[in-house]
C-alpha positions as CSV (number, residue, x, y, z in Angstrom):
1,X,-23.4,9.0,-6.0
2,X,-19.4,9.6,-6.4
3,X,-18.0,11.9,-3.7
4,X,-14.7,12.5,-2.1
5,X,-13.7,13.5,1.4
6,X,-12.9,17.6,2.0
7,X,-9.5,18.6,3.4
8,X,-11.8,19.5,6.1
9,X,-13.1,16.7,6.9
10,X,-12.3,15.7,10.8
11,X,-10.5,11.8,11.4
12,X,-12.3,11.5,14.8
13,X,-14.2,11.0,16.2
14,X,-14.2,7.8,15.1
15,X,-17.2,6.6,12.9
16,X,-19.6,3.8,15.0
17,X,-22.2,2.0,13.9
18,X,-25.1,4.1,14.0
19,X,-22.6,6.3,11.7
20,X,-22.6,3.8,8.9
21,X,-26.6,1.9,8.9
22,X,-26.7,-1.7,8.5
23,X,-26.9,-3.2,5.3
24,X,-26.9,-6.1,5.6
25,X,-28.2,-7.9,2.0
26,X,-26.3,-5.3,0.4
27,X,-23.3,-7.8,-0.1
28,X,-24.9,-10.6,-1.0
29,X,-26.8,-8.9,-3.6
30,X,-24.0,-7.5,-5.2
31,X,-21.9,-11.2,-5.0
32,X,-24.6,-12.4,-6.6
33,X,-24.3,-10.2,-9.3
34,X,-20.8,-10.2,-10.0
35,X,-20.6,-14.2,-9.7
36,X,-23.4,-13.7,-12.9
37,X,-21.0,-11.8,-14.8
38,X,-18.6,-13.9,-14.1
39,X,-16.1,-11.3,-12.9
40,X,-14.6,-13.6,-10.6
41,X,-12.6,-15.8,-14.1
42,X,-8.7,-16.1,-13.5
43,X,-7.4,-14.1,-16.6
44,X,-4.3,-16.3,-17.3
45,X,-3.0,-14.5,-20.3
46,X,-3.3,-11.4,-18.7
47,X,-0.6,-12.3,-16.2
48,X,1.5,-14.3,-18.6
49,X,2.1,-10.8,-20.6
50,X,2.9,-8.9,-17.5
51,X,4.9,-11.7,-16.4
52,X,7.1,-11.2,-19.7
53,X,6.9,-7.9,-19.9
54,X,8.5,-7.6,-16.0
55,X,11.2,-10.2,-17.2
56,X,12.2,-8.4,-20.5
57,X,12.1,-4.9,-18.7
58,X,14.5,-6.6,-15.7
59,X,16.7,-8.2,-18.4
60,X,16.9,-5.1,-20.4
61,X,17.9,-3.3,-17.0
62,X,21.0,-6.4,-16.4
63,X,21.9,-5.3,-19.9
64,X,22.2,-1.7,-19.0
65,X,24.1,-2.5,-15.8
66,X,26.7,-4.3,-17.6
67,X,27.2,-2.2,-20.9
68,X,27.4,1.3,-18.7
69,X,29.9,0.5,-17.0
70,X,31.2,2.7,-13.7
71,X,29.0,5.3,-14.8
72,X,26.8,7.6,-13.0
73,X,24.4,6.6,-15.5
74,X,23.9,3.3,-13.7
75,X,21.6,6.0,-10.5
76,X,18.9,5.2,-14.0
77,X,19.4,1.6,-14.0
78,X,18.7,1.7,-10.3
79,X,15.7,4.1,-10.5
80,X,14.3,1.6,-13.1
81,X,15.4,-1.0,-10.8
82,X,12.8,0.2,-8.5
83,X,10.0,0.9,-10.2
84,X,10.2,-3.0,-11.8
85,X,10.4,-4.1,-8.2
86,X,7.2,-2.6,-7.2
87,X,5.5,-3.8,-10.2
88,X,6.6,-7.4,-9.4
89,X,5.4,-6.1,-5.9
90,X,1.7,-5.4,-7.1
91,X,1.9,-9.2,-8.7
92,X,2.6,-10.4,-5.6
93,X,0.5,-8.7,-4.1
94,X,-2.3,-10.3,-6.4
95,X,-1.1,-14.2,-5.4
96,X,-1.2,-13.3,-2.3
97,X,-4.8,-13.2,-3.0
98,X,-5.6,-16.0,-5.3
99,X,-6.0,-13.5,-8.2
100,X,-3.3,-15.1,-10.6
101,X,-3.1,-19.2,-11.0
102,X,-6.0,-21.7,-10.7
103,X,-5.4,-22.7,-6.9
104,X,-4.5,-21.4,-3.6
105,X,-1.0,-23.1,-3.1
106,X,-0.2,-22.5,-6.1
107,X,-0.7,-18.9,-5.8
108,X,1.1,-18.7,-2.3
109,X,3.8,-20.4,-3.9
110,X,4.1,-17.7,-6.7
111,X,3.6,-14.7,-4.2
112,X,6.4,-15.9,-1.6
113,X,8.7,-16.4,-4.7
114,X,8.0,-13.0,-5.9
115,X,8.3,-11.3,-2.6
116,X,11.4,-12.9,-2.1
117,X,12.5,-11.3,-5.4
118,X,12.0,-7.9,-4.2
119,X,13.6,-8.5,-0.9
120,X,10.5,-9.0,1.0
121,X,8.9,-11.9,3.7
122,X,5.5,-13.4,2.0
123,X,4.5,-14.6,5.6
124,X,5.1,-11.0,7.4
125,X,3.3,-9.5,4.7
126,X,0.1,-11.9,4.7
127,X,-0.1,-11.7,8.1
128,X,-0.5,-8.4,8.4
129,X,-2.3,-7.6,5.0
130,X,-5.0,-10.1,6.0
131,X,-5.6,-8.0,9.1
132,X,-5.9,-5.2,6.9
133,X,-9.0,-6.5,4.7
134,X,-10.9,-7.9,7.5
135,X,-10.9,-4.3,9.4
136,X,-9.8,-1.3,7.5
137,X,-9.1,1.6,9.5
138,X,-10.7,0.4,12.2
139,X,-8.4,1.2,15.5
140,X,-6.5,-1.4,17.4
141,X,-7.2,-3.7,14.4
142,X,-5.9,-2.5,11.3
143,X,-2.4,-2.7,11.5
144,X,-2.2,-0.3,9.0
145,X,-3.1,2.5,10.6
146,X,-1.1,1.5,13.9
147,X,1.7,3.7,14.4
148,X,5.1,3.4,12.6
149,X,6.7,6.7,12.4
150,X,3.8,8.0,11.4
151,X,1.0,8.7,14.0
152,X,-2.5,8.0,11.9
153,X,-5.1,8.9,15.1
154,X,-4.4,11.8,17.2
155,X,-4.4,9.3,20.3
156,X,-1.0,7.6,18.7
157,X,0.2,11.7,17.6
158,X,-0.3,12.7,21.4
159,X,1.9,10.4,22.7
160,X,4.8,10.7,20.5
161,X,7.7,12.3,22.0
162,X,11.2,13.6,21.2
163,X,12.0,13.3,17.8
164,X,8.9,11.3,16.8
165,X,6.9,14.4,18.5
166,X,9.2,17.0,16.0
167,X,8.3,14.7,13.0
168,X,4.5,13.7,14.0
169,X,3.9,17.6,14.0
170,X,5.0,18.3,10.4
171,X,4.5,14.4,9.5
172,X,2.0,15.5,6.3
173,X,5.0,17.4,4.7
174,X,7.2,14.9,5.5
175,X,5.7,11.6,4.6
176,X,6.4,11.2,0.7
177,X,10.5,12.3,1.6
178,X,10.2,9.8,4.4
179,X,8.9,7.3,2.0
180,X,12.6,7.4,0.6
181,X,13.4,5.3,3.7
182,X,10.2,2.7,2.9
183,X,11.9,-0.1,1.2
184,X,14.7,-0.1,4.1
185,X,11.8,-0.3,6.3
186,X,10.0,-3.5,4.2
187,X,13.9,-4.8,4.4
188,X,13.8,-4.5,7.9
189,X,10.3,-5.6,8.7
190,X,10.9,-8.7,7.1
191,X,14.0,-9.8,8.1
192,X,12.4,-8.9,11.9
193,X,9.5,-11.2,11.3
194,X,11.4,-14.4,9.5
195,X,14.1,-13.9,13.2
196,X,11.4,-13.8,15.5
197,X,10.5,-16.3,18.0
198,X,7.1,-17.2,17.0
199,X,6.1,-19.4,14.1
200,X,6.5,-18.7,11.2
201,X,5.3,-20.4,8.2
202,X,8.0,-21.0,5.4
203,X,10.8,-19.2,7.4
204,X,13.8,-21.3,5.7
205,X,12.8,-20.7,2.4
206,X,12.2,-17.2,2.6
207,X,15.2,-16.9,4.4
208,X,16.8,-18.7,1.5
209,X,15.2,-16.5,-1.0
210,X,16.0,-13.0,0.4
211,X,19.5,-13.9,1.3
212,X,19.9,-15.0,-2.5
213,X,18.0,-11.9,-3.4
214,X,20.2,-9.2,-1.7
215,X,23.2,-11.5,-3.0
216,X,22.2,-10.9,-6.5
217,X,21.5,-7.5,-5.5
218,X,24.4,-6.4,-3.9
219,X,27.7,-8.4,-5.1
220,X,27.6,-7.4,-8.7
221,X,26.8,-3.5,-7.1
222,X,29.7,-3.4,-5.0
223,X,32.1,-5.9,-7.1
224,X,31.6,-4.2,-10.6
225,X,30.9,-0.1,-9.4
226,X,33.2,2.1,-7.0
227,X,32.3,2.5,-3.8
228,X,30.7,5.6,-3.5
229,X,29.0,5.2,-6.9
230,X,27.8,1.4,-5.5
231,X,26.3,3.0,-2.0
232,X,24.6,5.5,-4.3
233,X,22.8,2.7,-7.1
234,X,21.2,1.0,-3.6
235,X,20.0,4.1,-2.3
236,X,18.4,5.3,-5.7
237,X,16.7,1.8,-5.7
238,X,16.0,1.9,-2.3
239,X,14.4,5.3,-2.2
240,X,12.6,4.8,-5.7
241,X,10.6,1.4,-4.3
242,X,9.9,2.9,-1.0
243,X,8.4,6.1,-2.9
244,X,6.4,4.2,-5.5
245,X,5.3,1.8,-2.9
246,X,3.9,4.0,-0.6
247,X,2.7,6.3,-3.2
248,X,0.8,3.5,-4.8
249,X,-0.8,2.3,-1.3
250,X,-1.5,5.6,0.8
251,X,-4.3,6.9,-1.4
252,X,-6.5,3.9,-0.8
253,X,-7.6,4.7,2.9
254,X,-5.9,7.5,4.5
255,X,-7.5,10.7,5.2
256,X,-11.1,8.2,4.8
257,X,-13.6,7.4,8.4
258,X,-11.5,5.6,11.1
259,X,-13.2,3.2,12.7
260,X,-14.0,2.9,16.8
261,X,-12.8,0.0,18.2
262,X,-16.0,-1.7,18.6
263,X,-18.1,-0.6,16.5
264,X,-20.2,-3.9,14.4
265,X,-20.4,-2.6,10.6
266,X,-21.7,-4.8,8.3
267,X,-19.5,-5.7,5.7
268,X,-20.3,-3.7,2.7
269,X,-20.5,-0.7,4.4
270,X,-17.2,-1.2,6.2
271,X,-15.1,-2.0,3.0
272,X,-17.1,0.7,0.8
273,X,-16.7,3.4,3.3
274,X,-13.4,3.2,4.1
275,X,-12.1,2.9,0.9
276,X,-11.4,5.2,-1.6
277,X,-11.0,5.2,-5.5
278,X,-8.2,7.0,-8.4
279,X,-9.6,7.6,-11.5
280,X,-7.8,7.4,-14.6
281,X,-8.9,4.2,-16.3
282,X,-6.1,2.0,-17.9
283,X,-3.2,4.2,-16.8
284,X,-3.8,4.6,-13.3
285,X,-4.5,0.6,-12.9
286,X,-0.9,0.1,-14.9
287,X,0.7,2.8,-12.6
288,X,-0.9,1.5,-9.6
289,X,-1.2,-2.1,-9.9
290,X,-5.0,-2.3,-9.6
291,X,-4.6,-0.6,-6.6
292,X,-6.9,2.3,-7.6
293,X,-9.7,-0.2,-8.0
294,X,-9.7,0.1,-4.0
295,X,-13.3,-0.4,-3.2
296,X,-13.5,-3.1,-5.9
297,X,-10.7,-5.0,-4.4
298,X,-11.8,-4.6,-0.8
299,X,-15.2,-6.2,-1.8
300,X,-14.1,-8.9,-3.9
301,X,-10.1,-9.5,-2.8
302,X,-10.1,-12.3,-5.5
303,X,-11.0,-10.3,-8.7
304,X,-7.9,-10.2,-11.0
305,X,-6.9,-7.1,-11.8
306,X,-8.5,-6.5,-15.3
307,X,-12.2,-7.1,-14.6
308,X,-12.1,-4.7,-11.6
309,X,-13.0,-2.1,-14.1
310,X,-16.5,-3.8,-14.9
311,X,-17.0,-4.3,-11.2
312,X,-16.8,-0.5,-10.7
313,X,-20.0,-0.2,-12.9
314,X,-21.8,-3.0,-10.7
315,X,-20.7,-1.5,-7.3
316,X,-21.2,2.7,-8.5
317,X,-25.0,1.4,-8.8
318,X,-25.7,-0.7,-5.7
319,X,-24.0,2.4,-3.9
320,X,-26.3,4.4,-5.7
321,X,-29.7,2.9,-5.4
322,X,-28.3,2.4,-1.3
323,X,-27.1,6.0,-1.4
324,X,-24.0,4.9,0.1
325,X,-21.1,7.4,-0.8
326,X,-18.9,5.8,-3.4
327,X,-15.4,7.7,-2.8
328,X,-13.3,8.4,-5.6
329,X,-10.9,11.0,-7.2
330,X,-7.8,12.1,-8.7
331,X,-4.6,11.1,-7.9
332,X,-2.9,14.0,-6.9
333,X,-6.3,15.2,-5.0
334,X,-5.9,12.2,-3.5
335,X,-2.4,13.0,-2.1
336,X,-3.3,16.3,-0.9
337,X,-6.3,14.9,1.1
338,X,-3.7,12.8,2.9
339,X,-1.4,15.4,3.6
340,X,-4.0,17.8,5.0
341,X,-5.0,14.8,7.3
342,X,-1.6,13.2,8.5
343,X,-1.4,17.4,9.0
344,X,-4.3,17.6,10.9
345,X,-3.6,14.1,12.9
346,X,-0.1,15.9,13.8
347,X,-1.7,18.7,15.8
348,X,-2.1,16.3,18.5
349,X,1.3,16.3,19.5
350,X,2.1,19.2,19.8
351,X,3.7,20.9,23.0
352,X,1.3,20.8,25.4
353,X,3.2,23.2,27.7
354,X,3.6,25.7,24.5
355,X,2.2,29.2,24.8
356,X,-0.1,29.5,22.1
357,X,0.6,32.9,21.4
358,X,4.3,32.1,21.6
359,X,3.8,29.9,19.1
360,X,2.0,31.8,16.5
361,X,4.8,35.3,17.1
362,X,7.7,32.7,16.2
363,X,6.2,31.0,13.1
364,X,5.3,34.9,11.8
């Protein structure tokens, strides 16, 4: 049964756990079954071609820099800049989660040398994205659907104030133009995380890594272009990661059941029902990383990227014969669904001391 969530579709109340029934074999029938087809196989070669083809697309885009010159042309180099960084983003991404090499340090070695390529903390990021897998959407837990900017439950919308209030209530138009500000925010997060007081695993050498990073980064920029022309190439790049970033990452559970705090979900439905699917085949999992897999992932966190395809096929049926809804849809449907539901989530903070009538007279 494929299905995907209408714009109409209410975020609360929150889904409990007579919501989703226990299924409690479901899992284990389906690892079983994936372990047969042996869907779990590193695919070596797979990630030694992307690997070459990330390094000849960032040497190509050194080239460029150099041979244009002070040239406003460079804003292309920059854009490129930030889509390459995202997709060495999505490979990290995949070492964080033992997709890639044979072992587990070996892979965290890879993922924290790769996030410190694009400027970000391995450590922050596992932390947090580890949170993420082991309760999606589910409040208080997830910290991906804590507020930051944007309010994701209406409990967080209701209590924003001031500006955050003014943004919160118009936060579904807003979010892709505030994803411009995204990979400032990663920046920041990171740099935050590596200075705090708590321990932190690694924090020399990231903090080796990303100082080298932005000094590779920005001394050529600001040695090499004018000023103004140098501020501009980092805010392209900037704003072109932060974008594709959050562009690739939103679709995947926003605008899908939030979770109460409480609730005890077994773990097949809590993944599958909270996750959501892009279609599109071969583009969509080059565009997105693997990311549109989402439900595949979720399930199997260790699956490299190009047998999440077959996996699909194995899950679609369990969900089937379970007649669990299996969520999937286009990407730009995908993006509307959020919209209307980081929309809807907004109405929460609105004034609660506004005449309603008032209101309606001054948007007419």
């Amino acid at each position: 049964m494929t299905t995907s969530p209408t714009l109409d579709a209410r975020p609360s109340p929150y889904a409990d756990a007579t919501t989703f029934p226990p299924l409690i074999r479901a899992y284990t029938d389906l690892a079983h079954e994936v372990r047969e087809s042996n869907l779990l196989r590193r695919a070596r070669w797979f990630y030694v071609l992307i690997g070459v083809a990330l390094l000849l697309g960032l040497g190509g885009a050194v080239t460029g820099f150099v041979l244009l010159g002070a040239s406003w042309f460079q804003l292309l180099i920059a854009a490129a800049l930030g889509i390459l960084f995202t997709q060495v983003a999505f490979i990290a991404h995949e070492a964080g989660h033992k997709q890639v090499l044979g072992s587990a340090p070996a892979n965290d070695r890879l993922a924290r040398i790769l996030a410190g390529t694009i400027g970000m903390s391995f450590s922050w990021w596992d932390s947090k994205h580890t949170r993420h897998h082991s309760n999606p959407n589910r409040v208080s837990k997830d910290p991906d659907v804590a507020v930051d900017t944007i309010s994701f439950v209406e409990e967080d919308a209701a209590q924003a104030r001031g500006l955050r209030r003014w943004i919160t209530r118009r936060q579904g138009w807003l979010f892709f133009p505030l994803l411009t500000l995204e990979g400032i925010n990663l920046h920041v997060q990171s740099l935050r995380y590596l200075f705090s007081r708590g321990k932190v695993k690694s924090r020399w050498l990231e903090i080796t890594l990303l100082s080298a990073r932005f000094s590779l980064i920005l001394v050529p920029v600001f040695l090499f272009l004018p000023v103004g022309m140098a501020f501009a190439f980092i805010g392209v790049q900037l704003a072109v990661f932060g974008v594709y970033m959050g562009a690739s990452f939103a679709p995947n559970h926003k605008g899908m059941p939030v979770i109460a705090p409480e609730a005890k979900l077994d773990f097949f439905s809590k993944q599958v029902r909270t996750s959501r699917n892009i279609r599109g085949g071969w583009w969509a999992t080059t565009l997105m990383g693997g990311l549109n897999y989402q439900i595949e992932h979720h399930l199997f966190p260790n699956m490299p990227r190009p047998h999440l395809a077959k996996a699909r096929r194995l899950v679609r049926q369990h969900c089937r014969s379970l007649d669990v809804p299996y969520t999937e849809t286009s990407l730009f449907r995908s993006y509307g669904i959020v919209i209307a539901y980081l929309n809807r989530v907004g109405l929460a903070a609105r004034d609660p001391f506004e005449c309603p009538v008032t209101a309606q007279l001054r948007r007419a």
